[in-house]
N, C-alpha and C positions, 0 to 999 in steps of 0.2 A: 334324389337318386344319385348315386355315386359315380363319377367317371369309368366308363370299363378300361381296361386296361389292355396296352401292345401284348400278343400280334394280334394282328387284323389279317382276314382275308379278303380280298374283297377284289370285284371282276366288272367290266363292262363290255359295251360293244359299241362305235362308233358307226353307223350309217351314213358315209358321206357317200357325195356322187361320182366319186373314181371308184371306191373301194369301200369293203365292211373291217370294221379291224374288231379284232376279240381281243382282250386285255384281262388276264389273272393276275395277281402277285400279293404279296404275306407282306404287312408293314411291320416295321419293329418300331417305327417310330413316326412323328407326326410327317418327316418327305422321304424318308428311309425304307427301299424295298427290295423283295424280289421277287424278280417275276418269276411265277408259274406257270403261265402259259400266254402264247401268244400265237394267233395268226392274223393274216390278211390276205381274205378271198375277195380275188380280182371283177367283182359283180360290179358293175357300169350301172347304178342303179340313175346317171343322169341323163343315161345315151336316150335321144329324144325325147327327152321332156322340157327341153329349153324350148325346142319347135312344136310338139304339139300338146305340150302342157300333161302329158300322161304317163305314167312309168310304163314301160314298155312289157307285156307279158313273159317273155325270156327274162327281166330283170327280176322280176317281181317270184320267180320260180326260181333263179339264182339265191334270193336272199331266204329264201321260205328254208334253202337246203342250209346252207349256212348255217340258220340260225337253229336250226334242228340239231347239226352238229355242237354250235355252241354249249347246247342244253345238255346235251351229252357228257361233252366234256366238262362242265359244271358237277355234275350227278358225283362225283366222287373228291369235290374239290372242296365240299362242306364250306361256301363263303357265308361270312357275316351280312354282306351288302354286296348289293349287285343293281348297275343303272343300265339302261338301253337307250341311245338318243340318234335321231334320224337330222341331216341336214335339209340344206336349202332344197337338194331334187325330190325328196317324198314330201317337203313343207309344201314347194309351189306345184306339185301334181296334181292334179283333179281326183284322180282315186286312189292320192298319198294314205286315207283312211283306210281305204280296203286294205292295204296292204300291210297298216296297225292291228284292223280287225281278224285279219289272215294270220298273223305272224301272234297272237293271243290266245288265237282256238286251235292253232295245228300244232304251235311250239310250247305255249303258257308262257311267251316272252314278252313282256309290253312293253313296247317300243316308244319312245316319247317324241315328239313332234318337236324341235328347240328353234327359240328365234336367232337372230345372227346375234343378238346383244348375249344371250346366254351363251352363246357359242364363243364372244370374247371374253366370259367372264371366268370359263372354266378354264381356256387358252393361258388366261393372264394368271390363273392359280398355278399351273404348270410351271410358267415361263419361273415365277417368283421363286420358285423350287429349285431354280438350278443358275436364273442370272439376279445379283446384288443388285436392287432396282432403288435402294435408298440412296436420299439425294440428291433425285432428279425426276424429270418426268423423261419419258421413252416415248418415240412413236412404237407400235407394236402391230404388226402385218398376220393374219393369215390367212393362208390363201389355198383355198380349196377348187372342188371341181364345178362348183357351180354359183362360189359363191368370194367375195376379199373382206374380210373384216381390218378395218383401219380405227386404230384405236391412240388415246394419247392416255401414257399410263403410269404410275409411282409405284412405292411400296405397296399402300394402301388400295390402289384398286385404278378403276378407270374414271379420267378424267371428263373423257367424250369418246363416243366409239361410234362408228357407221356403217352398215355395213352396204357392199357396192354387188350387182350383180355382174360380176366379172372373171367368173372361176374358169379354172384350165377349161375343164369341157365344155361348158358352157362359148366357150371364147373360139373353143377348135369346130365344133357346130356348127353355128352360128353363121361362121366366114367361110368354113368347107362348105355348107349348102349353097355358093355360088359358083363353086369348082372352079377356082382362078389359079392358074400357073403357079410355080412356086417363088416366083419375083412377086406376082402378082399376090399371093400370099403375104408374102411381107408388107408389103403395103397396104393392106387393107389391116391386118395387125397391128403395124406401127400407130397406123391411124385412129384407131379404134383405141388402144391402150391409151393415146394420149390426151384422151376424154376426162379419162379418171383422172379428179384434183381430189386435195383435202381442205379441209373448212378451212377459208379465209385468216380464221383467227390466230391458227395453228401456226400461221408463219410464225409469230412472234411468240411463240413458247419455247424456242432454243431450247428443243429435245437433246437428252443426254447420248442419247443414241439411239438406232433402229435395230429394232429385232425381229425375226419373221419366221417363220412357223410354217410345215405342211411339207408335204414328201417331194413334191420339187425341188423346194430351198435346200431337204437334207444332200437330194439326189445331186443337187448343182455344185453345194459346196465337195464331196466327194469328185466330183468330176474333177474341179478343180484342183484338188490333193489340197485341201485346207487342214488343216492339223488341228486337232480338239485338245480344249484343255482338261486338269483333271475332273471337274463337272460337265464334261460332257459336249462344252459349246465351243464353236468352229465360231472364225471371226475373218468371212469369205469381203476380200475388197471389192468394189464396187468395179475397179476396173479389170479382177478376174471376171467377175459375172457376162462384164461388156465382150471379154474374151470367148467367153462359153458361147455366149449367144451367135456371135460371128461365125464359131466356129458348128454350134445345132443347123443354123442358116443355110451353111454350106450342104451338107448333110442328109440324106433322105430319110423316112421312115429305117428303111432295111438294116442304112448305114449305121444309124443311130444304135440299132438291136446288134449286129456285127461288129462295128467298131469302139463301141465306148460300154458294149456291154448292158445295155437298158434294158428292164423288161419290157413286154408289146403296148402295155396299159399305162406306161410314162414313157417310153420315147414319143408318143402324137401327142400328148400335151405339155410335155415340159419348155417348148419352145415357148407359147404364149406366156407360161408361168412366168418364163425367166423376165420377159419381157415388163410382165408387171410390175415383177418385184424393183427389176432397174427402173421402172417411170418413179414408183412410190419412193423409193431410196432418193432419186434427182431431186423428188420435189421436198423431201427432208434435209437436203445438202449433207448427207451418207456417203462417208467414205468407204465405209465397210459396213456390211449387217452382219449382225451377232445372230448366229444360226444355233440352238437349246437341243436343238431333237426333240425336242416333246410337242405336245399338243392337244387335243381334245380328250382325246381318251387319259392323258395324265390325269390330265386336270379332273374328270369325273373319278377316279379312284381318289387322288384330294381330297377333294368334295365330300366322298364318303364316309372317308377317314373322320374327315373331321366331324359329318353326321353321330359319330358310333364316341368320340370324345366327348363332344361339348353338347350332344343332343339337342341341338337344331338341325334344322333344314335347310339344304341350299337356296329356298322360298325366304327364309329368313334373312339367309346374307346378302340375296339378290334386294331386298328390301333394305339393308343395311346399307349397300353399296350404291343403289340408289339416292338414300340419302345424304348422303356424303359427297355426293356428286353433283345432287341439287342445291346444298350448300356452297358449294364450292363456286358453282353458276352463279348463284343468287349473288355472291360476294361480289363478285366484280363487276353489280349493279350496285353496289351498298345497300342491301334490303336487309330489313329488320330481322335479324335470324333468329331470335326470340319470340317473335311474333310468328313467325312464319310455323316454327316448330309448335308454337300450339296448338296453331290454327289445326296442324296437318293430326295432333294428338286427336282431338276433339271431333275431326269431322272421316279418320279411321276408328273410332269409337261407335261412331255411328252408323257406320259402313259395316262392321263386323256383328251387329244389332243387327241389321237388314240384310245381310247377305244371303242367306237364305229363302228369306222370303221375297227376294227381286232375281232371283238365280245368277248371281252375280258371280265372277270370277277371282281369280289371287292378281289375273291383268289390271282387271279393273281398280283394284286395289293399289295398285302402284303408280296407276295413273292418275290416284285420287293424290297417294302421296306426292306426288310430285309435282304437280297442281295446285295441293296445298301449301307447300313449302312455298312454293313461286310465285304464291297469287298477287304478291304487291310488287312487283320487280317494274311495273310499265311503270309506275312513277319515275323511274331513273328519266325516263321521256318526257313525261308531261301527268301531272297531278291528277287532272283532268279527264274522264273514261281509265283511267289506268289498270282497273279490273280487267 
C-alpha cells in the first residue's frame, strides 16, 4: 500500500485533570499545520478524586457536555483520524470507566485511558517538533493537574521517564484539605515539593537543558514577559520564575484574577505548579527552562499524522521506543545485545501465537519485550542466580 499523501485532517481531545482541550488542524506536512479548531472547557475533571478516589458527578456531566459538543463540531470537519485520551484523574478514579462507558454511548466518542509513560511519549513528539533536541540528552518536565512526568530525553525518544503524583490540583487539594493560613500554605508546599527527586543516576547525565511543558509553564513564562522565538519557544530564567513565585506568594486568589489577569481555573494552582517546576529545574542545575507551548494534545495529532504516512500505530512506536531504551539500559551493563534481541524475537513470537488464547494484552507484550531484552543484565552483579 502506497503512502497517502498531505493534507491531513486530523483532531483530538486531551482529558486532563484541570481542563479538556479539543484540538483540530489540516497538516501540509509531517510537523506543518493549521489549526481548525480549538477549545478548552474549564471541567476540573480532578476536583476530588485525589481525596476520594472518584470523579465527582458535576465533572463527569461537565465532560459528557463537552464532548457532545466536540462531536458536533467534528460533523462538518470531515477528519482523517481522530484520538480521545484521558489523564492521570479518570486513570486513578474508581469509576474513571463509567465515565469511558458514558462518554461512547451518549457521544460515540471513545475516550482512551493513557499511562503517564504514554503521556511522555506523545509530550516528547510535540516538544521534538518545535525544540532541536540533537546532540544531547534534555531533562523534559510536564506537569499537569494531577499528575509530573520527568523524563530524560534525545532526538530519538526517551531515555528514562517517571512519572510522580504531583500535579497542580492534586497538590492544591491535598494541602487545602487542612485549611492552613496562607504562611502556613507555603510551608506545607515548600515542604511537600521538596520530596520530588529524580533518579540518582540522572545527576550524571549533564542534560543539555530543561524543558517543560503544561499551561502553567506557558502562563508563568507570559507573566513574566518572556519573548518567544520564531518556533514558538520562550526561554523563561530560572530566577524570573523565583521572581513570579514571590510575587503569586504575595497574592491572594482574587489578586491573582485582578491583577495579573488569570483565569479562576489557574490562578489556585499556578502557585504549586510554579513551585515544581523551580524544585525540578534546581535539581537539573537550570538556569533557564525552555518553554515549546505544546504538549499532549500536539503530540497525539503527531501521532496520527504519522499513523496515516507510514501506517503503523502508535502500539508500534511505543514498542519501538521501548526498545531502544532497553538497549540503551542494557548497555551500561554491557549485556549481550545480540543475545538479548533474540531472545525478546523468539519469545514475542510466542507471545503473539498465545495472545489470544490466554486474553493477553499489547501491556503485556512490552513487558515481555523488555524483559526479554534485559534478561542477562544481573550478570553485570554476579554470574550466579543472575536470571
Amino acid at each position: 500500500m502506497s503512502p497517502r499523501q498531505f493534507p491531513f485532517r486530523v483532531g483530538c481531545v486531551d482529558a486532563g485533570s484541570n481542563a479538556i482541550r479539543f484540538l483540530v488542524a489540516e497538516f501540509t506536512g509531517p510537523t506543518q499545520f493549521e489549526t481548525l479548531a480549538y477549545e478548552r472547557v474549564p471541567v476540573r475533571l480532578g476536583h476530588q478524586v485525589f481525596l476520594t478516589g472518584r470523579l465527582a458527578p458535576h465533572a463527569m456531566e461537565g465532560a459528557l457536555a463537552a464532548f457532545a459538543s466536540f462531536r458536533d463540531q467534528m460533523k462538518g470537519l470531515k477528519l482523517d483520524a481522530f484520538r480521545a485520551v484521558a489523564t492521570s484523574a479518570t486513570r486513578e478514579a474508581k469509576n474513571g470507566q463509567e465515565l469511558v462507558d458514558r462518554l461512547k454511548n451518549e457521544t460515540g466518542i471513545e475516550l482512551e485511558m493513557i499511562s503517564g509513560s504514554e503521556e511522555a511519549r506523545l509530550v516528547h513528539l510535540a516538544v521534538a517538533s518545535r525544540v532541536d533536541l540533537t546532540g544531547g540528552q534534555w531533562i523534559l518536565t510536564d506537569l499537569g493537574g494531577g499528575s509530573v512526568e520527568v523524563s530524560l530525553v534525545d532526538d530519538m525518544g526517551m531515555l528514562w521517564s517517571e512519572s510522580h503524583t504531583m500535579g497542580s490540583v492534586r497538590i492544591l487539594e491535598e494541602l487545602s484539605e487542612s485549611k492552613p493560613d496562607p504562611r502556613g500554605f507555603q510551608r506545607l508546599l515548600s515542604d511537600y515539593v521538596s520530596a520530588l527527586r529524580i533518579p540518582f543516576s540522572a545527576q550524571y547525565w549533564s542534560p543539555s537543558g530543561f524543558v517543560a511543558t503544561g499551561g502553567n509553564i506557558e502562563a508563568l513564562a507570559n507573566l513574566a514577559g518572556t519573548p518567544k522565538d520564531p518556533q514558538g519557544v520562550a526561554k523563561l530564567p530560572t530566577a524570573d520564575l523565583r521572581a513570579a513565585i514571590d510575587l503569586l506568594s504575595r497574592l491572594s486568589f482574587q489578586e491573582r484574577i485582578s491583577q495579573l489577569g488569570l483565569r479562576e481555573d489557574r490562578a489556585d494552582v499556578i502557585l504549586p505548579a510554579a513551585m515544581v517546576y523551580h524544585h525540578l529545574a534546581g535539581l537539573a542545575d537550570a538556569e533557564e527552562i525552555l518553554v515549546p507551548g505544546v504538549g499532549v494534545k500536539e503530540g497525539i495529532l503527531l501521532d496520527l499524522v504519522d499513523d496515516l504516512v507510514s501506517h503503523t500505530t502508535h502500539e508500534v512506536r511505543r514498542e519501538e521506543q521501548l526498545t531502544k531504551a532497553a538497549i540503551s539500559f542494557g548497555r551500561r551493563f554491557m549485556f549481550d545485545e545480540a543475545h538479548g534481541l533474540h531472545v525478546a524475537r523468539l519469545a514475542l513470537s510466542i507471545f503473539d501465537q498465545l495472545q489470544a488464547f490466554h486474553n493477553l494484552r499489547s501491556v503485556d507484550r512490552r513487558l515481555l519485550l523488555a524483559a526479554s531484552i534485559l534478561h542477562d543484565i544481573g550478570a553485570f552483579v554476579g554470574h550466579k542466580k543472575h536470571h
